[in-house]
C-alpha positions as a printed Julia matrix, in Angstrom:
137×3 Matrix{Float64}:
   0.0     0.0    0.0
   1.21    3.43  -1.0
   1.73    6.05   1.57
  -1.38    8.2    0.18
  -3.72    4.74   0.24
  -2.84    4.14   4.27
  -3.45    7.72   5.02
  -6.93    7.54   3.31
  -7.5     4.13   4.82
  -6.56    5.17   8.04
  -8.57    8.84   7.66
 -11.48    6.21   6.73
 -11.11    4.33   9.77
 -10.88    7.24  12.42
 -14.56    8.17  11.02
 -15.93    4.7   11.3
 -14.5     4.9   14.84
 -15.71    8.38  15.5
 -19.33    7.71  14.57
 -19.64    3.55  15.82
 -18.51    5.43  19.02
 -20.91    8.18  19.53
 -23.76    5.95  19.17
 -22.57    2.62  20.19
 -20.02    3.56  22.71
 -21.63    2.09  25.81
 -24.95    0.02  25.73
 -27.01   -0.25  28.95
 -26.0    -3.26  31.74
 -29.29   -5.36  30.77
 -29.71   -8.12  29.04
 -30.83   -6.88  25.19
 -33.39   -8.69  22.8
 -30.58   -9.92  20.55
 -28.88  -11.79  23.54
 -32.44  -14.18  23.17
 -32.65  -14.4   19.61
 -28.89  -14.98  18.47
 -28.86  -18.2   16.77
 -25.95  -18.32  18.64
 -26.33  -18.97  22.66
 -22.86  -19.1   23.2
 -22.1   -15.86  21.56
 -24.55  -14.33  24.62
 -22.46  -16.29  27.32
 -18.96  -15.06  26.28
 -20.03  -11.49  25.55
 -21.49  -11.56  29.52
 -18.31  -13.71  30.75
 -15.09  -12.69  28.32
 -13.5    -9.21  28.32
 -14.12   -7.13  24.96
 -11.63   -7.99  21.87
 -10.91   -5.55  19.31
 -13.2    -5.02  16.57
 -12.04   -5.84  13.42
 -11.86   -4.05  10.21
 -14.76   -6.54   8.82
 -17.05   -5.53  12.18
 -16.09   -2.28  12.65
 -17.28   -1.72   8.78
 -20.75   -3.66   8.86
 -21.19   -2.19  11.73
 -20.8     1.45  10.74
 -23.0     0.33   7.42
 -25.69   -0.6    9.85
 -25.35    2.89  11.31
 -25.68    4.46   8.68
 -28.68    2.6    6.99
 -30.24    2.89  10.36
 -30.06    6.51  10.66
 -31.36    7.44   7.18
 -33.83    5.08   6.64
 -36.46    6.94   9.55
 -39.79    5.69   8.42
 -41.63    7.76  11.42
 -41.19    9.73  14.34
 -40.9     7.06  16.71
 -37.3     5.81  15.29
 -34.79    3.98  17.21
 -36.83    4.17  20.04
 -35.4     1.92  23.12
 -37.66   -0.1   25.75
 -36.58   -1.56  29.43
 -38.4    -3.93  30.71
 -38.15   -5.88  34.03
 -39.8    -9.6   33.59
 -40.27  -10.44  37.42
 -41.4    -6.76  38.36
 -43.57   -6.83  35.18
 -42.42   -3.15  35.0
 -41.1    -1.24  32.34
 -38.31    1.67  32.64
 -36.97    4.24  30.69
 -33.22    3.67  29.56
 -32.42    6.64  31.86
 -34.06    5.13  35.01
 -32.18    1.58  34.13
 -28.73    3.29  34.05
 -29.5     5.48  37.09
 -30.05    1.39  39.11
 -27.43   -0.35  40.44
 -25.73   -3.13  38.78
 -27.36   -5.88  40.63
 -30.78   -4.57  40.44
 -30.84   -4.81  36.41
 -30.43   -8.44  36.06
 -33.69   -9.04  35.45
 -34.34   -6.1   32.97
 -34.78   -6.68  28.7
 -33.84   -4.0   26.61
 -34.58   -3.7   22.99
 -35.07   -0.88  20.4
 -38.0    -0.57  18.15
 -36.7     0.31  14.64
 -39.78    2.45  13.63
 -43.43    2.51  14.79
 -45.26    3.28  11.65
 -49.24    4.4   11.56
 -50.77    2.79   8.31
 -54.42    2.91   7.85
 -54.93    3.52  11.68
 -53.05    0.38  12.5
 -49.81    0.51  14.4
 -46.78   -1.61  12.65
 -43.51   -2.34  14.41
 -40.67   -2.16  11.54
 -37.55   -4.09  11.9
 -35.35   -3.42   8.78
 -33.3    -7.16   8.62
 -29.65   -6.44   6.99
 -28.96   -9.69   5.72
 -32.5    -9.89   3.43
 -32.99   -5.88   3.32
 -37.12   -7.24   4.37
 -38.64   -4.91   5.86
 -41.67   -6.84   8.52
């Protein structure tokens, strides 16, 4: 690589890096909807028991993609909108509220965000945009 292509390359990174870590930078100490529906279970039980490796060039770009597709594809006001939810309390918090608790009384809370709540026809429709297919449900 040429000295010009690693400076670009490296400019490109520091952006990816920049954005993934003003809105991924710390996630709430709950247990999230994808830790349930991984295909995965093992990928839940060392991301809760194994320190954090670094992210790769091939994560670090899919997910600043995501990001991006995320942020521009707002299909109503109520985008990216996060819900807390405590299953033995039966009682639902705001992610403020969970992050103001102490670590040992979240370990019952679910948190998951709601891609878009769209009104169609008077009916309310969750959207979840899937990146692998591009369906939208």
């Amino acid at each position: 690589m040429t000295e010009i292509e690693s400076y670009v390359v490296q400019a490109f990174r520091n952006a990816q890096n920049d954005l993934l870590s003003q809105s991924t930078g710390s996630r709430i100490h709950t247990w999230h909807v994808s830790d349930f529906v991984s295909p995965c279970l093992r990928k839940t039980w060392y991301s809760k028991t194994q320190p954090r490796r670094p992210m790769s060039d091939k994560t670090r770009s899919v997910l600043y993609n995501g990001l991006i597709v995320h942020e521009y594809s707002k299909l109503s006001h109520f985008h990216e909108v996060t819900f807390c939810y405590d299953i033995i309390q039966e009682k639902s918090y705001t992610p403020q509220q969970v992050q103001s608790l102490k670590y040992e009384e979240t370990r019952n809370i679910i948190t998951g965000t709601l891609d878009d709540l769209v009104n169609f026809n008077f009916n309310l429709l969750f959207s979840i945009l899937f990146d692998n297919d591009y369906k939208l449900t």
